[in-house]
C-alpha atoms as a printed R data frame, in Angstrom:
    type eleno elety resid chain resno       x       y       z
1   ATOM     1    CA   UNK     A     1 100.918  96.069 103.047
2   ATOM     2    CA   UNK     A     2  99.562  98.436 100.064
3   ATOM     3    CA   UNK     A     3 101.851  99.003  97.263
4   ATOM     4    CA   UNK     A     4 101.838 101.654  95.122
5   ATOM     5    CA   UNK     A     5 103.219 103.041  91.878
6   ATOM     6    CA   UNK     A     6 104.878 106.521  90.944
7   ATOM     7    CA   UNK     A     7 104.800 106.420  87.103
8   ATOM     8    CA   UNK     A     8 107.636 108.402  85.742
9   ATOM     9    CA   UNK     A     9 108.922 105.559  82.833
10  ATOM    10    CA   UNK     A    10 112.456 104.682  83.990
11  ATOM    11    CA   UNK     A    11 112.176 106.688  87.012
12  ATOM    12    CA   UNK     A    12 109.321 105.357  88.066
13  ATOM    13    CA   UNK     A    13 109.425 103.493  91.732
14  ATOM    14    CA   UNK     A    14 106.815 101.720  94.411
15  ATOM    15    CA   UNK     A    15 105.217 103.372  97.848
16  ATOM    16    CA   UNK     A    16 105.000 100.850  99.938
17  ATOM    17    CA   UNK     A    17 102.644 101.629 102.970
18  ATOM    18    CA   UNK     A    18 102.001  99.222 106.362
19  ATOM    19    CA   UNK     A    19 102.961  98.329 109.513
20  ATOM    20    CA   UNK     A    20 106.614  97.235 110.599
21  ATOM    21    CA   UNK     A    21 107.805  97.666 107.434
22  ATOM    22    CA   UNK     A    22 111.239  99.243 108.830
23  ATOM    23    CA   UNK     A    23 112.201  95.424 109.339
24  ATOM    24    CA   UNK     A    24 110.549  94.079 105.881
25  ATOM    25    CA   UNK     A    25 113.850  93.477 104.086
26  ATOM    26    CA   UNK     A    26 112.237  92.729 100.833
27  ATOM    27    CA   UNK     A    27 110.778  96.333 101.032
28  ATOM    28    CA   UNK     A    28 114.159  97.839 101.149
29  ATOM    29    CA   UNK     A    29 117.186  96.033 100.100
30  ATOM    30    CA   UNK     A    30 116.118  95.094  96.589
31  ATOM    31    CA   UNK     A    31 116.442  98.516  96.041
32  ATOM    32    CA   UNK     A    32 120.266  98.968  96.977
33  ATOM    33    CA   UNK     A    33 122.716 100.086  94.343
34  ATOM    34    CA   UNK     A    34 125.686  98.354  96.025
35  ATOM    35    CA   UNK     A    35 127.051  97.232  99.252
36  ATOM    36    CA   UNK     A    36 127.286 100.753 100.717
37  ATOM    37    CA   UNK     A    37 124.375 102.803 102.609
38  ATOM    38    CA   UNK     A    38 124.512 105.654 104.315
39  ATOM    39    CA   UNK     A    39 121.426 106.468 106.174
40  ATOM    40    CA   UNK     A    40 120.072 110.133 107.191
41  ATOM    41    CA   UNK     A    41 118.513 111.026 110.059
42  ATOM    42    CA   UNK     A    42 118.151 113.487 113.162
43  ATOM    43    CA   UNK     A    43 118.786 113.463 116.676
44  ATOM    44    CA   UNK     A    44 114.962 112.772 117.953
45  ATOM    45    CA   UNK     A    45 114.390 109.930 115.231
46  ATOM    46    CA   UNK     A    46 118.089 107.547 115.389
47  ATOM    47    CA   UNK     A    47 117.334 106.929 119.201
48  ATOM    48    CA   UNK     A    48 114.000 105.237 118.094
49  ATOM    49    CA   UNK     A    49 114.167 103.512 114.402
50  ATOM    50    CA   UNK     A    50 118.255 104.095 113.597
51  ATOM    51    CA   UNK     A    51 118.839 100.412 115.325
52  ATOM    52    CA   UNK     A    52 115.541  98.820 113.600
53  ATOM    53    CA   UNK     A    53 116.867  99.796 110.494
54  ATOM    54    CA   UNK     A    54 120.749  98.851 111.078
55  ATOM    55    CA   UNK     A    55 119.455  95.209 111.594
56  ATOM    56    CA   UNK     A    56 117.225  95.159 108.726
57  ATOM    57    CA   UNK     A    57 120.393  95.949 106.804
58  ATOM    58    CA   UNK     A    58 122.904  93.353 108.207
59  ATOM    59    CA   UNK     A    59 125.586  92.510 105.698
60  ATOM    60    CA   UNK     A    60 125.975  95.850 104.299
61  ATOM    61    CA   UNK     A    61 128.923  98.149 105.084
62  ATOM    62    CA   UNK     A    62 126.262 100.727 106.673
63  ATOM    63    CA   UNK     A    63 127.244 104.112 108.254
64  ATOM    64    CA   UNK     A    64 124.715 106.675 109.811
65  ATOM    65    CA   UNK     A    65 124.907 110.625 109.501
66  ATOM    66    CA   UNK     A    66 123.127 112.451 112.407
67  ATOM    67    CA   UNK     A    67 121.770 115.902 112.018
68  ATOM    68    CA   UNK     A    68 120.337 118.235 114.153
69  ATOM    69    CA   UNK     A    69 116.497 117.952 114.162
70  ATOM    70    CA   UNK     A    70 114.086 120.826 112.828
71  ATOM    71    CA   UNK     A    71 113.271 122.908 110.123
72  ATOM    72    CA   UNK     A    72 115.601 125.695 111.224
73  ATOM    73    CA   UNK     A    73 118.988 123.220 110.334
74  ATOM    74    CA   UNK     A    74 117.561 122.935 106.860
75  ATOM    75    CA   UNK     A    75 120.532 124.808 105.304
76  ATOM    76    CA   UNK     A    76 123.899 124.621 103.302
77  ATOM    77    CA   UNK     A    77 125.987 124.231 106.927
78  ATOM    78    CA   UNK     A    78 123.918 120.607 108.055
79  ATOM    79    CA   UNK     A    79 123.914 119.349 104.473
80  ATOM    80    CA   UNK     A    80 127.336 119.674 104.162
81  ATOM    81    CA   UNK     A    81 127.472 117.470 106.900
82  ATOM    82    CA   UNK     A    82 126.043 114.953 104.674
83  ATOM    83    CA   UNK     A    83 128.622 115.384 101.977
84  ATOM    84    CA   UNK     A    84 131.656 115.137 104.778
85  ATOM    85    CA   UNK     A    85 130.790 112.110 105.741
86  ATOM    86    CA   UNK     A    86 130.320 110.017 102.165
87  ATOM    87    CA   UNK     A    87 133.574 111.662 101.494
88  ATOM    88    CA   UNK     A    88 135.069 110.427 105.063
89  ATOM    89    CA   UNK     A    89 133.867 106.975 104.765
90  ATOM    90    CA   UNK     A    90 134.430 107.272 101.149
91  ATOM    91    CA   UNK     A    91 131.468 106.086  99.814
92  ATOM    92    CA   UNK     A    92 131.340 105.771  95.477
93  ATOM    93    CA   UNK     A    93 128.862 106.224  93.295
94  ATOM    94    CA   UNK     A    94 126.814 102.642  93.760
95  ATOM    95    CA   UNK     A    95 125.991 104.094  97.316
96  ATOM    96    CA   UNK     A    96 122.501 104.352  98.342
97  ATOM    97    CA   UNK     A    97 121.767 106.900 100.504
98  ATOM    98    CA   UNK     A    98 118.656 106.262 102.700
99  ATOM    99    CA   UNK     A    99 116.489 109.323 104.129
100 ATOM   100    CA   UNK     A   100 115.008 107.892 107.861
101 ATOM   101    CA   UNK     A   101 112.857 110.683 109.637
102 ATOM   102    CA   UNK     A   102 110.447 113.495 108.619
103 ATOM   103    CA   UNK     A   103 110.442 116.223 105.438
104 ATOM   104    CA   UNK     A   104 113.617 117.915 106.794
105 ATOM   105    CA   UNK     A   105 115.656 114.885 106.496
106 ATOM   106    CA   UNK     A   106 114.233 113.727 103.819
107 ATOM   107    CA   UNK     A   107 114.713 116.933 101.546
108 ATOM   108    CA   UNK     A   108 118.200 117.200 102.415
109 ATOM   109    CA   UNK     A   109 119.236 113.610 101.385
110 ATOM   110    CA   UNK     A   110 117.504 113.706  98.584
111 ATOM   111    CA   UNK     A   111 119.297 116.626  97.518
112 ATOM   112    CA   UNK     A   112 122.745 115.407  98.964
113 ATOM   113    CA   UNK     A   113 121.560 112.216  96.998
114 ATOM   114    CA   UNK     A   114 121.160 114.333  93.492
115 ATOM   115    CA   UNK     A   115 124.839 116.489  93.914
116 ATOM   116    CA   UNK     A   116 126.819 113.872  95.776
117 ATOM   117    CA   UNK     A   117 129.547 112.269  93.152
118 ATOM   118    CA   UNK     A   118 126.450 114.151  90.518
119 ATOM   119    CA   UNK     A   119 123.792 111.819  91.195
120 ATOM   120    CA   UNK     A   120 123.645 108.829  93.748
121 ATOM   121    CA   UNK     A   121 120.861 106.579  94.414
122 ATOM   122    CA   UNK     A   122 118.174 107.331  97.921
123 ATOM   123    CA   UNK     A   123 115.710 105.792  99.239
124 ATOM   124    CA   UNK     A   124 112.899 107.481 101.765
125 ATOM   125    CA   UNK     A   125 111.824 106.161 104.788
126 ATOM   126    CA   UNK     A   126 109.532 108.685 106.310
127 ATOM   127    CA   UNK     A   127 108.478 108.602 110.104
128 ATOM   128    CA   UNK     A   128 106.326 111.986 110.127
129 ATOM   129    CA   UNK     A   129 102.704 111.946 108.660
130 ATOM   130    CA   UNK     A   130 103.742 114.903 106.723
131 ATOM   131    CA   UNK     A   131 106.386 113.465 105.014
132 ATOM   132    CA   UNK     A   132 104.528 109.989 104.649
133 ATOM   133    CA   UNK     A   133 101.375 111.522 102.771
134 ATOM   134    CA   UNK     A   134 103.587 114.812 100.629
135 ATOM   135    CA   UNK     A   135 107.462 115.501 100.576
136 ATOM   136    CA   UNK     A   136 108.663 112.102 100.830
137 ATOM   137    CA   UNK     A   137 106.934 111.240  97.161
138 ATOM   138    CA   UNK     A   138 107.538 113.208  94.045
139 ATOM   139    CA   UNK     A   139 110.971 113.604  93.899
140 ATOM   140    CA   UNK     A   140 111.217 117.780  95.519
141 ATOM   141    CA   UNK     A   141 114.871 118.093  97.073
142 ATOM   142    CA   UNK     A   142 116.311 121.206  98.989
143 ATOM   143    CA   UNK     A   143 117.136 123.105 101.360
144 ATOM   144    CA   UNK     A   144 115.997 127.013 102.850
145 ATOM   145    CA   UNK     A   145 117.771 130.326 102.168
146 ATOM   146    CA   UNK     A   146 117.170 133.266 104.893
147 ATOM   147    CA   UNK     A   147 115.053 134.898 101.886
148 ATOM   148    CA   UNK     A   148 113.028 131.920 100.877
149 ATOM   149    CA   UNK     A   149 111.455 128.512 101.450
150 ATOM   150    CA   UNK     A   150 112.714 125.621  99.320
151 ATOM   151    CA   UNK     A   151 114.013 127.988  96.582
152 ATOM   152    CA   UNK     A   152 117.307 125.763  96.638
153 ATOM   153    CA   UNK     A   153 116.982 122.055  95.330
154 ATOM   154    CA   UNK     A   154 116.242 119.926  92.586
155 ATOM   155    CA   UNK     A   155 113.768 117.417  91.514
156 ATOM   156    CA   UNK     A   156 115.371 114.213  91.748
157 ATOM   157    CA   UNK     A   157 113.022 110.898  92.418
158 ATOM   158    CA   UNK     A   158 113.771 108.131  95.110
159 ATOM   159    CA   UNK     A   159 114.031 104.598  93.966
160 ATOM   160    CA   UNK     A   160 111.372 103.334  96.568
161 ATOM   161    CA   UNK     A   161 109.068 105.023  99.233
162 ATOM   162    CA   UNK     A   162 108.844 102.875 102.918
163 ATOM   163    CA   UNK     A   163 105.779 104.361 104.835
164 ATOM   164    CA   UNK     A   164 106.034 102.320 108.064
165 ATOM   165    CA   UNK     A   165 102.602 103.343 109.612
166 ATOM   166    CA   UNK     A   166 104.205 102.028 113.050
167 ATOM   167    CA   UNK     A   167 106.230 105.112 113.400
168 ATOM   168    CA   UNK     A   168 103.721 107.533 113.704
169 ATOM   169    CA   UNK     A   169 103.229 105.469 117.439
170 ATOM   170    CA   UNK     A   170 105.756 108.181 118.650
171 ATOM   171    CA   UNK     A   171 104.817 111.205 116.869
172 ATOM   172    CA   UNK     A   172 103.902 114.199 118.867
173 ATOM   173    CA   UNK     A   173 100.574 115.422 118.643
174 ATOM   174    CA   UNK     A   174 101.517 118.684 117.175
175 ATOM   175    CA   UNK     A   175 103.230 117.173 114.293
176 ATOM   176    CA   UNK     A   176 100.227 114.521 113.563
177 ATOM   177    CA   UNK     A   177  98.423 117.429 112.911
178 ATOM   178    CA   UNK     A   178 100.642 119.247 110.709
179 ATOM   179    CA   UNK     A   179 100.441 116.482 108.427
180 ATOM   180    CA   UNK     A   180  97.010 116.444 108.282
181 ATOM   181    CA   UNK     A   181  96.713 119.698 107.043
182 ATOM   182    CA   UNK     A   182  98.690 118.259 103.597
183 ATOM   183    CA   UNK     A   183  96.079 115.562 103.820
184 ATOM   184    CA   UNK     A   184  92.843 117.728 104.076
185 ATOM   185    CA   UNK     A   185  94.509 119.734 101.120
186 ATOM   186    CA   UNK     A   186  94.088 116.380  98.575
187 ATOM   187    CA   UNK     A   187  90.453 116.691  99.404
188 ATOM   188    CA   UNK     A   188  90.190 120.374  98.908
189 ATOM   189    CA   UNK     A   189  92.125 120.270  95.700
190 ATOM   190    CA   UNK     A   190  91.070 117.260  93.556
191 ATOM   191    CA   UNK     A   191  88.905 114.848  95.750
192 ATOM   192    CA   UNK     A   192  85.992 116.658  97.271
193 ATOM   193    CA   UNK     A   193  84.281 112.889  98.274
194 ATOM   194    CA   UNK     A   194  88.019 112.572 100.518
195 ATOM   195    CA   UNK     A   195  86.886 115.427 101.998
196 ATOM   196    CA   UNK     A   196  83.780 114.016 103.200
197 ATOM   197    CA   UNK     A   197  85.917 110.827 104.381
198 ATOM   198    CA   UNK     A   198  88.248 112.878 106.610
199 ATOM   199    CA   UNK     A   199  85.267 114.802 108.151
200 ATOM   200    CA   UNK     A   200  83.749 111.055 108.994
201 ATOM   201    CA   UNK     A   201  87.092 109.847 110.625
202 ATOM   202    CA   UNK     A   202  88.919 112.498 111.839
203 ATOM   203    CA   UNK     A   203  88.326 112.171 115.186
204 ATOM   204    CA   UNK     A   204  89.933 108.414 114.509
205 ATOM   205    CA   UNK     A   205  93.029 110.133 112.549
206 ATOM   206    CA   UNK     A   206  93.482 111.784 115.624
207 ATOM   207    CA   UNK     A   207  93.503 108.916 118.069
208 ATOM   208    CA   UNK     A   208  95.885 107.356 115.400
209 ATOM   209    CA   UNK     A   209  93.546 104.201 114.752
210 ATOM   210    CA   UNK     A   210  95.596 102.437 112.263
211 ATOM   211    CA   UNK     A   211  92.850 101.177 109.362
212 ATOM   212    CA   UNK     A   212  91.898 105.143 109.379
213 ATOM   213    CA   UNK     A   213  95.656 105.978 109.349
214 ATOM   214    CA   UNK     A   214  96.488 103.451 106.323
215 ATOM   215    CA   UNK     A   215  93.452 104.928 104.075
216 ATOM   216    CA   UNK     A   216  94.311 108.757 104.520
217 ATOM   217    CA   UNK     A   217  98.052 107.574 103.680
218 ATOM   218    CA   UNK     A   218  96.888 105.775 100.509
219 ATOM   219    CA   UNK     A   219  94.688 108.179  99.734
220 ATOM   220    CA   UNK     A   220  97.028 110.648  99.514
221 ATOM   221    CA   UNK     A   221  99.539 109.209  98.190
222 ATOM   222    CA   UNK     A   222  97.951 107.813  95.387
223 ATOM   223    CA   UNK     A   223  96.535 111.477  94.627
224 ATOM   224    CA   UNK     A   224  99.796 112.833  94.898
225 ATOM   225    CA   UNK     A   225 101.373 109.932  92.584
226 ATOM   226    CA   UNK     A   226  98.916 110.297  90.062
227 ATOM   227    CA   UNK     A   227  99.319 114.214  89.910
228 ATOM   228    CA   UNK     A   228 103.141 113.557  89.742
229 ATOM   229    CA   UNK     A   229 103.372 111.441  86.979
230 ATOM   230    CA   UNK     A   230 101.273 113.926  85.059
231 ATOM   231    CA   UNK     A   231 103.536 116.723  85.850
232 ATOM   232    CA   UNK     A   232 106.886 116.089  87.656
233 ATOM   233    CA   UNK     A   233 108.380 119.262  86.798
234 ATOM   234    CA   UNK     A   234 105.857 121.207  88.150
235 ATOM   235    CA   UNK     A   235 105.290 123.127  84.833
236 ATOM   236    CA   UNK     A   236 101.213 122.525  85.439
237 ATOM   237    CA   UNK     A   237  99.052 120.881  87.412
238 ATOM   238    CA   UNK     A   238 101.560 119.934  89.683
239 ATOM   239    CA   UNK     A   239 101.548 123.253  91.150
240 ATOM   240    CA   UNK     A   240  98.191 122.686  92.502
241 ATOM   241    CA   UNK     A   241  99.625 120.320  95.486
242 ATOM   242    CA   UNK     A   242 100.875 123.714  96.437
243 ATOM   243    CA   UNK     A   243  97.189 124.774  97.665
244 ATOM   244    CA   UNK     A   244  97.873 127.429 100.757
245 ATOM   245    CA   UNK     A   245 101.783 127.517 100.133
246 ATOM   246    CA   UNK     A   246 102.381 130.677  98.963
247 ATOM   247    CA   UNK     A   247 100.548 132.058 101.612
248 ATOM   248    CA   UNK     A   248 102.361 129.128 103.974
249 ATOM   249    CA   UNK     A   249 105.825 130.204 103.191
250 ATOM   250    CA   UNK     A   250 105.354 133.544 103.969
251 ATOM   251    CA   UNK     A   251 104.942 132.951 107.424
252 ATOM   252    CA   UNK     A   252 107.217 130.389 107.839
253 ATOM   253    CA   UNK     A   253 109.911 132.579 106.283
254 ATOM   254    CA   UNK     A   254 109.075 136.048 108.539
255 ATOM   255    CA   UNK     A   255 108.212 133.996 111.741
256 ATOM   256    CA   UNK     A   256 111.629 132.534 111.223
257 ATOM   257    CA   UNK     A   257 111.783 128.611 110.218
258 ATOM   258    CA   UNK     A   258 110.437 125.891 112.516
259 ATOM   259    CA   UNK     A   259 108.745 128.207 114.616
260 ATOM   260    CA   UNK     A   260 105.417 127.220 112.946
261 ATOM   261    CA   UNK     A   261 105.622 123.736 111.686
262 ATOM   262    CA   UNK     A   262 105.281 123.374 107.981
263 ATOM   263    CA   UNK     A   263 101.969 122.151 107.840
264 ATOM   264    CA   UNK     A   264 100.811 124.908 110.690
265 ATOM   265    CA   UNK     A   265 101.841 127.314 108.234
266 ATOM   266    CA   UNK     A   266  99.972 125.406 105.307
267 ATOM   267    CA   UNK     A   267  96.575 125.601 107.536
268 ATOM   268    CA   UNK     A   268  96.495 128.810 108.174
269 ATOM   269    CA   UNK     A   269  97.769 129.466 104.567
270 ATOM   270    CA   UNK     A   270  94.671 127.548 103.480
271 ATOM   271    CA   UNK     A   271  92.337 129.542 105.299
272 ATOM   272    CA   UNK     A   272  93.879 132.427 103.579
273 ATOM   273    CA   UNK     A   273  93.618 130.916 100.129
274 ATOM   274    CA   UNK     A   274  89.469 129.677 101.003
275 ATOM   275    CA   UNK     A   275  88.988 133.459 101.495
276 ATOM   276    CA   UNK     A   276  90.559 134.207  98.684
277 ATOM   277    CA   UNK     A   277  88.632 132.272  96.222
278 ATOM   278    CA   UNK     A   278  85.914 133.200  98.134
279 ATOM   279    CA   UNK     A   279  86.020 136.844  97.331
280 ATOM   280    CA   UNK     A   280  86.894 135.646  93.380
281 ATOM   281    CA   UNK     A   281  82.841 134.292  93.713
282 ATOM   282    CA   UNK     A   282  84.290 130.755  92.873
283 ATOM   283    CA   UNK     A   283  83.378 129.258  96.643
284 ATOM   284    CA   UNK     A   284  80.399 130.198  98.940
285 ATOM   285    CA   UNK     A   285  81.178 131.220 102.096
286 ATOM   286    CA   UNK     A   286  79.567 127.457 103.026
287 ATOM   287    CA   UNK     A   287  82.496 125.753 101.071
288 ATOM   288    CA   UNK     A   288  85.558 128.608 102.390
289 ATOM   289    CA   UNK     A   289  83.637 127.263 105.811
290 ATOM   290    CA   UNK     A   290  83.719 123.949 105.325
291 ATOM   291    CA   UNK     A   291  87.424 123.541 105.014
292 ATOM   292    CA   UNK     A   292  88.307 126.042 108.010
293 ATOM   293    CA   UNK     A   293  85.853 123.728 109.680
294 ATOM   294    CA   UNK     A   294  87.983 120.775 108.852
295 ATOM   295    CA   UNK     A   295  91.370 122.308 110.019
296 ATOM   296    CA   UNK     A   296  90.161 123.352 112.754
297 ATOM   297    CA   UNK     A   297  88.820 120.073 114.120
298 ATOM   298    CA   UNK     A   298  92.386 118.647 113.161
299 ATOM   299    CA   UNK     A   299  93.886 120.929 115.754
300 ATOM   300    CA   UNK     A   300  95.152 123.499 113.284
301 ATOM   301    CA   UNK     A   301  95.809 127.155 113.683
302 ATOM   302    CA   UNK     A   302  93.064 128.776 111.756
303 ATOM   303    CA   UNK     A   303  94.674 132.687 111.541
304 ATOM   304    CA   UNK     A   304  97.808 133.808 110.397
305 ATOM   305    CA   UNK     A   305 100.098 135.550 112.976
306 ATOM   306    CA   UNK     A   306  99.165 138.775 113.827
307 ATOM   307    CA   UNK     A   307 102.091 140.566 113.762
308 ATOM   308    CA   UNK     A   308 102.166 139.996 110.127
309 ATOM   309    CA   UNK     A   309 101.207 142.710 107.608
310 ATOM   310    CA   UNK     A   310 100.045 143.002 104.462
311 ATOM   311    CA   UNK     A   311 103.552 144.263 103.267
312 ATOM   312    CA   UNK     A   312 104.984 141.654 104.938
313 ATOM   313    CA   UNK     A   313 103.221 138.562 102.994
314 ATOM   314    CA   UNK     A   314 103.350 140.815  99.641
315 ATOM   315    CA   UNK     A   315 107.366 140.714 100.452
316 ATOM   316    CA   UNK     A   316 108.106 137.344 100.866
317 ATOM   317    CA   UNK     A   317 104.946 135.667  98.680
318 ATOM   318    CA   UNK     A   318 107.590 137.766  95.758
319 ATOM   319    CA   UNK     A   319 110.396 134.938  96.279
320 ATOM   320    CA   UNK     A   320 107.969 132.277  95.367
321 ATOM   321    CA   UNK     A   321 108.472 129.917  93.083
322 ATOM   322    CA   UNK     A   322 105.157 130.332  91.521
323 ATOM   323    CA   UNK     A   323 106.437 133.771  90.925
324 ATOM   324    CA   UNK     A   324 106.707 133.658  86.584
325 ATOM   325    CA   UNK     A   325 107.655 137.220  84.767
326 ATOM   326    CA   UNK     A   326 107.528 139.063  88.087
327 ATOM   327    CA   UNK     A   327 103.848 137.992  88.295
328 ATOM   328    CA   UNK     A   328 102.323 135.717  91.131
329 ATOM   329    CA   UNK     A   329 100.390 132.928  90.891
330 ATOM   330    CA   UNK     A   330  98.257 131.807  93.364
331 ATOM   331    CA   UNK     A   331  96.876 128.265  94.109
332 ATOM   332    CA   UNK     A   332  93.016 128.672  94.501
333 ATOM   333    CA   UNK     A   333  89.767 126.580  94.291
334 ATOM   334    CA   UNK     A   334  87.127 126.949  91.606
335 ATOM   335    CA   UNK     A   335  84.988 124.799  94.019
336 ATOM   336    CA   UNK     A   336  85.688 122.130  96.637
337 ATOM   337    CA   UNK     A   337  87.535 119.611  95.097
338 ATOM   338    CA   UNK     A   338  88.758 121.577  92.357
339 ATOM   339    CA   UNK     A   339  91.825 123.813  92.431
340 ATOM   340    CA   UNK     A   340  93.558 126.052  89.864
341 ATOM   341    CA   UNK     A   341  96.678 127.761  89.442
342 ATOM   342    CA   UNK     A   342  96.335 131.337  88.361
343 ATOM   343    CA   UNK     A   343  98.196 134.529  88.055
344 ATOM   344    CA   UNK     A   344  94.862 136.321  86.687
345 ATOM   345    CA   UNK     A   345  93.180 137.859  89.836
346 ATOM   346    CA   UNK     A   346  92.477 141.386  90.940
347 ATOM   347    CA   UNK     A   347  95.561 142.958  93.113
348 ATOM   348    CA   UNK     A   348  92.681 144.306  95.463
349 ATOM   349    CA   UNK     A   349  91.133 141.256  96.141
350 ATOM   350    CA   UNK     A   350  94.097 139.876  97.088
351 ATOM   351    CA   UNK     A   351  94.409 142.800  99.490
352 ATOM   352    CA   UNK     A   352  91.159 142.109 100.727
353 ATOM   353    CA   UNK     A   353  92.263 138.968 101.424
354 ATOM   354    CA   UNK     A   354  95.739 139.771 103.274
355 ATOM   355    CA   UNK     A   355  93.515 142.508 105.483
356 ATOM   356    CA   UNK     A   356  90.808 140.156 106.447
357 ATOM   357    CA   UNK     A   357  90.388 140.076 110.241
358 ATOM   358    CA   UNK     A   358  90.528 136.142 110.982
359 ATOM   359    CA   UNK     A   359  90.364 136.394 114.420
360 ATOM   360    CA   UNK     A   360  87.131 137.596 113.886
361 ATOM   361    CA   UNK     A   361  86.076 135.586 110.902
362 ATOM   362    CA   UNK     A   362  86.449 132.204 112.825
363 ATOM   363    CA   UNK     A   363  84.431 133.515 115.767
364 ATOM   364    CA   UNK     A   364  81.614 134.056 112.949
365 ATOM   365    CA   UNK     A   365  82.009 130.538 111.509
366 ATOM   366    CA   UNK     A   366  81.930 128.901 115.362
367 ATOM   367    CA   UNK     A   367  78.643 130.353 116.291
């Protein structure tokens, strides 16, 4: 087991990241308010880990809250499922609620953890890579709105992260992907020599080989801690974790959520962002190449949908919350390795960008 630290003084809390750690009590139940837990999770994860985790927790008066599974349940009707039943079983405030499945679950018990009786303690327990390597550390709650991504939520921090790397035995191969496009994006935004790691093993990623598995996770993680303890209010560098986002959300809100998976979004949002800072003069067209390169070979779509226009990202890239003054602010990269949050851009090269044909693009970069 690798343990890690999220530095935020009195709200600072461990990642703990290795196999079978769903039945390590020590990694769980030192962190327990009180006798009460109530643990989140969906309808495709309790079946698997729900009873793993009951057992680990023996002695405690434990109750379970089932939600639908998906990114399109991630609204105010399934988290007030939450709240009815702490209120049913009457749970106080020394209840610890525990998040058990992938960024869904995990960003709506967090923020049913930060309203419920105004502040309650959670723990996460993530089973996706997605969630393992971004939304399950840093403390970002919330749910979606019909006009937005995330735009409801607060930033409240978990007392302990438990990666179990076992659980990623059952994840579809679709969804290992989408979290490795949040893991390429560590490399492209502060950690170019991570980049060169991940084009060494990602075949291995991909076959889930578990040393490979427990590196990218740390990896990450540790990235992500360290940028979080610098910034946990996102008010500056933090925003750079958001590399491909802006672009992301856009199609994830107009395609209609959980029709592209979160990190499917994020990868072709990427792309977008590569040729962005590519037509700024800031990357080559070898380094925007490079990291398509890298997506692609983690199965990731590569071009945005085509029925999107222009108008159509300019639309819902405006609900961002990036968006300061009425102004956008994009997430781009000075180089590989370096990213930068900036407002201060030409509108036409953003344009440029949002007209580019992709389709085309990637059959330039494949021959």
């Amino acid at each position: 087991m690798q343990t890690l630290q999220v530095d935020l003084g009195e709200r600072s809390y461990p990642i703990y990241i290795g196999a079978g750690l769903l039945s390590q009590v020590e990694c769980i139940v030192p962190h327990l308010a009180g006798r009460q837990v109530a643990v989140v999770t969906n309808e495709t994860v309790a079946p698997l880990y729900l009873d793993q985790l009951i057992r680990t927790l023996a002695g405690h008066e434990l109750m379970s809250i089932v939600l639908p599974d998906g990114e399109a349940f991630k609204h105010w009707e399934t988290l007030q499922k939450i709240f009815d039943g702490l209120l049913e079983a009457r749970h106080d405030r020394r209840t610890t609620i525990i998040a058990l499945g992938g960024g869904v679950v995990g960003d709506m018990a967090g923020f049913a953890a930060a309203c419920y009786q105004r502040g309650v303690d959670f723990i996460q327990i993530p089973t996706t890579l997605l969630s393992q390597v971004d939304s399950s550390v840093g403390g970002k709650t919330g749910i979606n709105h019909p006009l937005g991504k995330n735009m409801i939520g607060a930033f409240y921090q978990p007392k302990a992260v438990v990666i179990d790397t076992a659980t990623l035995a059952t994840l579809p191969e679709r969804e290992l992907s989408a979290g490795l496009a949040e893991v390429i994006k560590y490399g492209l935004i502060c950690d170019e020599s991570f980049l060169g790691w991940l084009e060494s093993h990602m075949e291995a990623l991909r076959a889930l080989d578990p040393t490979s598995l427990t590196e990218a996770i740390a990896r990450s993680c540790a990235a992500k801690a360290q940028v979080v303890g610098a910034d946990e209010r996102e008010s500056g560098v933090r925003a750079t974790l958001n590399l491909g986002h802006t672009f992301g959300h856009a199609i994830e809100t107009h395609m209609g959520y959980g029709s592209w998976l979160h990190g499917e979004a994020v990868a072709a949002g990427t792309v977008m962002a590569l040729e962005m800072s590519r037509r700024l003069g800031w990357l080559d067209e070898a380094g925007r190449n490079r990291g398509i390169r890298l997506l692609q070979r983690a199965g990731l779509p590569v071009v945005p949908p085509a029925e999107m226009t222009a108008d159509d990202f300019l639309r819902h890239m405006a609900v961002d919350k990036k968006v300061l003054g009425g102004r956008l602010r994009l997430v781009l990269l000075k180089r590989l390795g370096e990213a930068v949050v900036t407002g201060d851009f030409p509108h036409e090269a953003l344009l440029a960008t949002l007209d580019t044909d992709y389709r085309t693009l990637m059959e330039q970069i494949s021959h």
